[in-house]
C-alpha positions as CSV (number, residue, x, y, z in Angstrom):
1,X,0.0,0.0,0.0
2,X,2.4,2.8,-1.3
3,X,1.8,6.6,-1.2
4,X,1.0,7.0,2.7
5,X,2.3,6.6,6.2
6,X,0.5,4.2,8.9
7,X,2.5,5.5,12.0
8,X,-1.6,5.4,13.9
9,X,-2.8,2.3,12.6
10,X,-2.7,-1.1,13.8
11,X,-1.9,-3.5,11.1
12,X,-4.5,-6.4,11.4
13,X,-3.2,-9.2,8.8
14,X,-3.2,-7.0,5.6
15,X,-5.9,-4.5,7.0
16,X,-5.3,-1.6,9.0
17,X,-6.9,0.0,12.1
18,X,-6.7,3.7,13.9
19,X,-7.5,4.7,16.7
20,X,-10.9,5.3,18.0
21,X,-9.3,8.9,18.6
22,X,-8.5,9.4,15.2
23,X,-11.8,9.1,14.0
24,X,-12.3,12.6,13.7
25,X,-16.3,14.3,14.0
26,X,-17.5,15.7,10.8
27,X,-15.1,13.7,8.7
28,X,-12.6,11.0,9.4
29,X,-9.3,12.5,7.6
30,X,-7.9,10.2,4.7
31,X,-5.1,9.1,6.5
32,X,-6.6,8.0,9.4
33,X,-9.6,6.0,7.4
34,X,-9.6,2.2,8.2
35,X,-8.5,-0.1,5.8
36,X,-9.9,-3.6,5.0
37,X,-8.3,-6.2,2.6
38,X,-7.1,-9.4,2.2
39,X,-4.5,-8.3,-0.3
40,X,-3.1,-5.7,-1.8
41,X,-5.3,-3.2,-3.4
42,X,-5.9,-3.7,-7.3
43,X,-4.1,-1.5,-9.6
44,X,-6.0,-0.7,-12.9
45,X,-5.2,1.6,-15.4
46,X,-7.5,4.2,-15.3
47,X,-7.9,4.5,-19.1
48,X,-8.3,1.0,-19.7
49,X,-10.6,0.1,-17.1
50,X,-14.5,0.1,-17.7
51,X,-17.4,-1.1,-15.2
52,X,-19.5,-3.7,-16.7
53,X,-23.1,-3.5,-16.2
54,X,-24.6,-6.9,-17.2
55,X,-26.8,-9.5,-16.1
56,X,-30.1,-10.9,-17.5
57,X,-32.0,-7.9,-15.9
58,X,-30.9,-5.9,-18.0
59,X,-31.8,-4.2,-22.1
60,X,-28.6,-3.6,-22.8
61,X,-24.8,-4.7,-21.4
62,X,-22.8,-1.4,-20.9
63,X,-19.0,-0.6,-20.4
64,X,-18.7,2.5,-18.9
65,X,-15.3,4.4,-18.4
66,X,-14.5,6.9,-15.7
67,X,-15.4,9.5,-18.1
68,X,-18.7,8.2,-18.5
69,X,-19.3,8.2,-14.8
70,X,-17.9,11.3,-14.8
71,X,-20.5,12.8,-17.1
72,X,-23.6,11.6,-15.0
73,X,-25.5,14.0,-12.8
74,X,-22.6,14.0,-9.5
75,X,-24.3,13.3,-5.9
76,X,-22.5,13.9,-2.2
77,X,-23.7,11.7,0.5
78,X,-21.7,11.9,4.3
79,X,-21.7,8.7,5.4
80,X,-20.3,6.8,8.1
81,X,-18.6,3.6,6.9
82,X,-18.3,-0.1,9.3
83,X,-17.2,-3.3,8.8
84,X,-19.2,-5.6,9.8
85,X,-16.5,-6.9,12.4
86,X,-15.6,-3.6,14.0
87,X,-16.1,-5.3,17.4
88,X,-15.0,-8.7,16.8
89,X,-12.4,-8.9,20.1
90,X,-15.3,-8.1,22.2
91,X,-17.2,-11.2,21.8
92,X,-14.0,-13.2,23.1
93,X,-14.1,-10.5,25.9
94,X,-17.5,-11.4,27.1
95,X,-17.6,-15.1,26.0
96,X,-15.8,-18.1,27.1
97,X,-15.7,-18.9,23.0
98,X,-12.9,-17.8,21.1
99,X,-13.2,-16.4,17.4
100,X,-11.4,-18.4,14.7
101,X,-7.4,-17.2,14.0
102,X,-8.3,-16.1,10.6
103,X,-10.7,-13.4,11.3
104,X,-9.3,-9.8,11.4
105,X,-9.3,-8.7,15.7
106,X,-11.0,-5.6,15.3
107,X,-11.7,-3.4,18.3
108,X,-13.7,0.0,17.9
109,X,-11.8,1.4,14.9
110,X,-12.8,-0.5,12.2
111,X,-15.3,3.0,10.7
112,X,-14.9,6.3,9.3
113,X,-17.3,8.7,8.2
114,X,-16.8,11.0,5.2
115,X,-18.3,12.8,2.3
116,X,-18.6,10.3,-0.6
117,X,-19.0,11.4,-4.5
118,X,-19.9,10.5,-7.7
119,X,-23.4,9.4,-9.5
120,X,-26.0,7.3,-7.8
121,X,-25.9,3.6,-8.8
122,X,-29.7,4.2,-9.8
123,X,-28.3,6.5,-12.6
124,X,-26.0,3.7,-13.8
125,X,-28.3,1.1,-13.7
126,X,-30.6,3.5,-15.6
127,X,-28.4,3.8,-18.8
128,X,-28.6,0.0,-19.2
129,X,-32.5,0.3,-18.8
130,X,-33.8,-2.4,-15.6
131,X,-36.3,-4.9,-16.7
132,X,-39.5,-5.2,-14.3
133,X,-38.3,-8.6,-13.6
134,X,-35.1,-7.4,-12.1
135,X,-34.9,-8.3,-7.9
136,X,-31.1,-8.0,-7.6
137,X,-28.0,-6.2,-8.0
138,X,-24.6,-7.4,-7.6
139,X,-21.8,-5.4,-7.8
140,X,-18.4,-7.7,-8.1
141,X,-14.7,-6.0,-7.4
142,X,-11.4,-6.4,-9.3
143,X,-9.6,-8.1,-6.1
144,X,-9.6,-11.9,-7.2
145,X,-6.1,-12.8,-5.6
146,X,-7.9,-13.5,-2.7
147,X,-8.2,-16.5,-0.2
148,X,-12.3,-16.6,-1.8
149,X,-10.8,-18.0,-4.7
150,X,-13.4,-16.1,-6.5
151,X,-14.1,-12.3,-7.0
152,X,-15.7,-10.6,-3.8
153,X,-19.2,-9.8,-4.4
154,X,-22.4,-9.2,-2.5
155,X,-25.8,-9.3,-3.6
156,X,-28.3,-6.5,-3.1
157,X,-32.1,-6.2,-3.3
158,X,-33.1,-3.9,-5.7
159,X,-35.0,-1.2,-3.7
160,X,-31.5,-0.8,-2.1
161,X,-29.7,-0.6,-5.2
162,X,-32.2,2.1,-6.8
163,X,-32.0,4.6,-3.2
164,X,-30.8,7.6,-4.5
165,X,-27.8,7.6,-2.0
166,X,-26.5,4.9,-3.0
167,X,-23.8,5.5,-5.2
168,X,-20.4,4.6,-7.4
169,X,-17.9,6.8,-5.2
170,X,-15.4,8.7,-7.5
171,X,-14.6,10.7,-4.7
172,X,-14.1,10.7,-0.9
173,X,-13.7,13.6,1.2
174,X,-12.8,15.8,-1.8
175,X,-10.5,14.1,-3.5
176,X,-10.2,11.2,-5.6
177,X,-10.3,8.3,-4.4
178,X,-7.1,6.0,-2.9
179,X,-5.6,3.0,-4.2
180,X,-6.1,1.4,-0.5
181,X,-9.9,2.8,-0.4
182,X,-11.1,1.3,-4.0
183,X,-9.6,3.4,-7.0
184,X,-10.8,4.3,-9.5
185,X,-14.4,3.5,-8.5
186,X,-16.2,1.9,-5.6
187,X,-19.7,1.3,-4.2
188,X,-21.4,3.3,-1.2
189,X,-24.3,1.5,0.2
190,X,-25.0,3.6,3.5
191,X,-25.8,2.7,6.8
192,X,-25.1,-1.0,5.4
193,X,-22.1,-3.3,6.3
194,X,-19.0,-2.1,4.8
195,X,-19.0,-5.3,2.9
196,X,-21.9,-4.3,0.6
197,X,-19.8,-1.3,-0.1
198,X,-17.6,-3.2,-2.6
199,X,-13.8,-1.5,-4.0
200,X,-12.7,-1.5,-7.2
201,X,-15.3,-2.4,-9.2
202,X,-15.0,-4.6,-12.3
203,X,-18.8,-5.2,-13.2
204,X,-22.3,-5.0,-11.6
205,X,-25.2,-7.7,-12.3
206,X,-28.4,-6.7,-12.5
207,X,-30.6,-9.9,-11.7
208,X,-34.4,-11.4,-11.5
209,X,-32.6,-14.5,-9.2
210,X,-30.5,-14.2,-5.9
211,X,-26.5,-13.9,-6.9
212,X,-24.7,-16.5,-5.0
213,X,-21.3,-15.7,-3.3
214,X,-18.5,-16.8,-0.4
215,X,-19.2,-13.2,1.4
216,X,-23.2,-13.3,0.9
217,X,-24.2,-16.9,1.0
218,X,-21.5,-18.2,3.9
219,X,-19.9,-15.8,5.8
220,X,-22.0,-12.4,6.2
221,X,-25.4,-13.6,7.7
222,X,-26.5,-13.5,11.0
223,X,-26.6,-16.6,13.1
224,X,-27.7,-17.4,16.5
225,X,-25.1,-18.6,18.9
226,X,-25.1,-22.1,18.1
227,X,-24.8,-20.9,14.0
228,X,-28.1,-21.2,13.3
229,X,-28.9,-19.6,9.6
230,X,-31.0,-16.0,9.9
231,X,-30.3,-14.4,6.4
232,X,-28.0,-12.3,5.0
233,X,-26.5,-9.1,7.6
234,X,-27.6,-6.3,5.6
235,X,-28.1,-2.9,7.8
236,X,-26.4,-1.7,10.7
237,X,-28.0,-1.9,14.5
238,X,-28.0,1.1,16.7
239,X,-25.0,1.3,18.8
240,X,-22.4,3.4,20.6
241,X,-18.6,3.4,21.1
242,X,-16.3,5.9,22.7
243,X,-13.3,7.6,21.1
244,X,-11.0,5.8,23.9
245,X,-8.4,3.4,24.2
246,X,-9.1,0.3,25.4
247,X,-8.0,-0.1,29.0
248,X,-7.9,3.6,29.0
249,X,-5.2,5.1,31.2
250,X,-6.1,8.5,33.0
251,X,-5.6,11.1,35.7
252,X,-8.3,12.0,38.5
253,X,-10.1,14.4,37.5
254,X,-12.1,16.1,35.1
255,X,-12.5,14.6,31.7
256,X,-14.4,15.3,28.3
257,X,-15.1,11.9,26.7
258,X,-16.4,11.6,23.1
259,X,-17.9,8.7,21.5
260,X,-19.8,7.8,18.0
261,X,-23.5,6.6,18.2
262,X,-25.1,5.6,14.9
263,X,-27.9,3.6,13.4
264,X,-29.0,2.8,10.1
265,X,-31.3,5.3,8.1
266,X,-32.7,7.5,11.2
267,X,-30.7,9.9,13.3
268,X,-30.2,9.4,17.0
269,X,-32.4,10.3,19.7
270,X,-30.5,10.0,22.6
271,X,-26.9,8.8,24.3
272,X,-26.7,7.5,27.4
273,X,-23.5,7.0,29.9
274,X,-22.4,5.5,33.1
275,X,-19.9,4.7,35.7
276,X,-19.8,0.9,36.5
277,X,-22.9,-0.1,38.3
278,X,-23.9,3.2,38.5
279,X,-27.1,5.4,37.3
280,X,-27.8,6.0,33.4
281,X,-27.0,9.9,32.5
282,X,-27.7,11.8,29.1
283,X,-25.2,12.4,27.1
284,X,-24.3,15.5,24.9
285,X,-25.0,15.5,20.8
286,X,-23.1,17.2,18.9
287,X,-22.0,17.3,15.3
288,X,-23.7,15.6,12.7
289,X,-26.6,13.6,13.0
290,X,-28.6,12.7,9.7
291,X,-29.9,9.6,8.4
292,X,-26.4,7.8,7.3
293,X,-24.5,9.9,9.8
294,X,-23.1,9.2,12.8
295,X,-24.0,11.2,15.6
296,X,-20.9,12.4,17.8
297,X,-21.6,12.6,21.8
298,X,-19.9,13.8,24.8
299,X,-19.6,14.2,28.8
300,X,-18.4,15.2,31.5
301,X,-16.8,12.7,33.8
302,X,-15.7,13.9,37.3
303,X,-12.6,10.6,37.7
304,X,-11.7,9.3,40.8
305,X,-8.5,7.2,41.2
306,X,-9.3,3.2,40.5
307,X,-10.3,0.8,37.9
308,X,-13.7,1.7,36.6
309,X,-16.1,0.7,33.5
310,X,-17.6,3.0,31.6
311,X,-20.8,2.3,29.5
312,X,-22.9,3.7,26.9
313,X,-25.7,3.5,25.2
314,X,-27.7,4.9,22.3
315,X,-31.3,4.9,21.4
316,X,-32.3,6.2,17.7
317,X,-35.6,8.1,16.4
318,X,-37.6,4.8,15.8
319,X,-36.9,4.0,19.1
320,X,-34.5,0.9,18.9
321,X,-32.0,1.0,21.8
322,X,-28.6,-0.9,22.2
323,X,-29.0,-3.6,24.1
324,X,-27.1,-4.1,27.7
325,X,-26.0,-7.9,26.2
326,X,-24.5,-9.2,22.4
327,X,-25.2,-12.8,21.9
328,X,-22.4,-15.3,20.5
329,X,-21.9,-14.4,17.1
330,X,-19.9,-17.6,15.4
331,X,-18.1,-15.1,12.7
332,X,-18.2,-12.2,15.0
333,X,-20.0,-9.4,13.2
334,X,-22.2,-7.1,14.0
335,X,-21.4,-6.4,17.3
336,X,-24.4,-4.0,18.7
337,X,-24.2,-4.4,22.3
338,X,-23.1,-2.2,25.1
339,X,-19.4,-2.3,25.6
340,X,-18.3,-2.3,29.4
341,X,-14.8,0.2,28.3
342,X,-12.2,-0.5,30.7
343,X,-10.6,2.6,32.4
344,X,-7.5,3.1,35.3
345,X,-7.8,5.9,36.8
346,X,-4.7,7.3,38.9
């Protein structure tokens, strides 16, 4: 991954993690964005490369170059972006079971939220005219050295596909986009798991039957504790983090502590925190706080020397709150619950 300097990431196999503090509130900077891949990124040559739009949904097969995209009607969507295992070394934290050595350890840094650009995919899909029949989209990304052994894809239903925010990013943050974050063109699909939001696109399938994958039909569903088959992970839960170290080390005293809330869609209502076995008090919002936003939060927290847990939860406008326990995932995604942060105090 040439052309930028890691010193505040943790490398995680071939993907990289910042800090929660890095995170940033309006934006997270460029070079503080997580990065997830099993390989190296894919290099095309920008004048060569074309995105396919094919599939048996659709009148007529298209090649489009980045000129072409270029010359569509340009939309800007902030949106905060997650993998679906941002989380994952919690489960082990609160279950006896351990996660398998080949998943990626995320803790809370695994997200970003930026400004994405470029023309919604419902403005793609619309040059290559969508048969009524159509029920699926599929976009499919240019990284096939991979341990998949196939190229990664995910499968989306339509309605999702045509939302007007979801787009092919040309852009993110201002600027083109990064080898490491899906050059020259990725998807957006916000307030979903990253995974949906596939980098460096190579074609997009537009079907009237379910498009079978690894990533979609084995490894990104959700599952009951035991593994028990629920369907495909598609949206986000609400949820909250704070912008801390684990196992936090501070001073007695006073202390301003930021976290991220967000949920899928709907902007948050409310964030609560607390001190270990303490009473539930409201947070502060601040920042953004639209439907694919996250929603930044504060307080004040008067320190007193010891170990202590903090906790935090968030509730969203429909009214779905976090809830106080995460069951077992056996893939460990889509961690939602609240996290008991760890905190010495001296």
């Amino acid at each position: 991954m040439e052309g930028m300097t890691y010193d505040r990431f943790v490398e995680r196999g071939t993907s990289l993690e910042p800090a929660a503090a890095y995170l940033g509130t309006n934006q997270t900077p460029l070079a503080d964005f997580f990065v997830c891949t099993v390989g190296e990124p894919a290099q095309p040559d920008p004048r060569t490369w074309r995105l396919s739009i094919e599939g048996d949904a659709v009148r007529e097969p298209l090649h489009l170059s980045m000129s072409d995209l270029a010359d569509l009607p340009q939309r800007e969507v902030d949106a905060w972006l997650e993998c679906a295992g941002n989380g994952r070394s919690l489960f082990e934290l609160t279950d006896e079971r351990t996660l398998r050595s080949n998943e990626t350890p995320w803790m809370l840094g695994a997200m970003g939220m930026a400004s994405w650009r470029g023309p919604s995919l419902a403005a793609v899909l619309e040059l290559a005219g969508v048969f009524e029949h159509a029920a699926w989209v599929s976009p499919a990304g240019l990284d096939h050295p991979n341990p998949e052994r196939e190229p990664v894809r995910m499968c989306l239903p339509l309605h999702k596909a045509l939302h007007p925010d979801t787009l092919v990013v040309l852009e993110m943050n201002g600027a083109q986009l990064e080898p490491m974050h899906g050059f020259p063109a990725r998807l957006l699909v916000p307030g979903w798991v990253g995974a949906y939001s596939v980098k460096w696109l190579e074609r997009i399938d537009v079907s009237s039957e379910w498009i079978p994958s690894w990533r979609a039909d084995s490894y990104y569903r959700l599952r009951t504790p035991d593994g028990q088959d629920l369907g495909p992970a598609m949206a986000h839960p609400v949820k909250s983090s704070l912008a801390l170290p684990w196992d936090t080390q501070l001073e007695a005293g006073n202390h301003q502590v930021v976290g991220y809330a967000r949920a899928s869609g709907v902007p948050i209502d409310r964030v609560e925190w607390k001190v270990d076995g303490g009473t539930w008090l409201e947070a502060e919002l601040f920042g953004p706080n639209g439907a694919w936003t996250w929603s930044p939060f504060r307080f004040t927290w008067e320190a007193s020397p010891g170990r202590h847990v903090l906790r935090t939860r968030a509730t969203d406008t429909d009214g779905n709150t976090q809830p106080d326990e995460m069951p077992y995932h056996p893939d460990g995604i889509l961690w939602c619950g609240v996290i008991p942060h760890p905190v010495t105090v001296s």
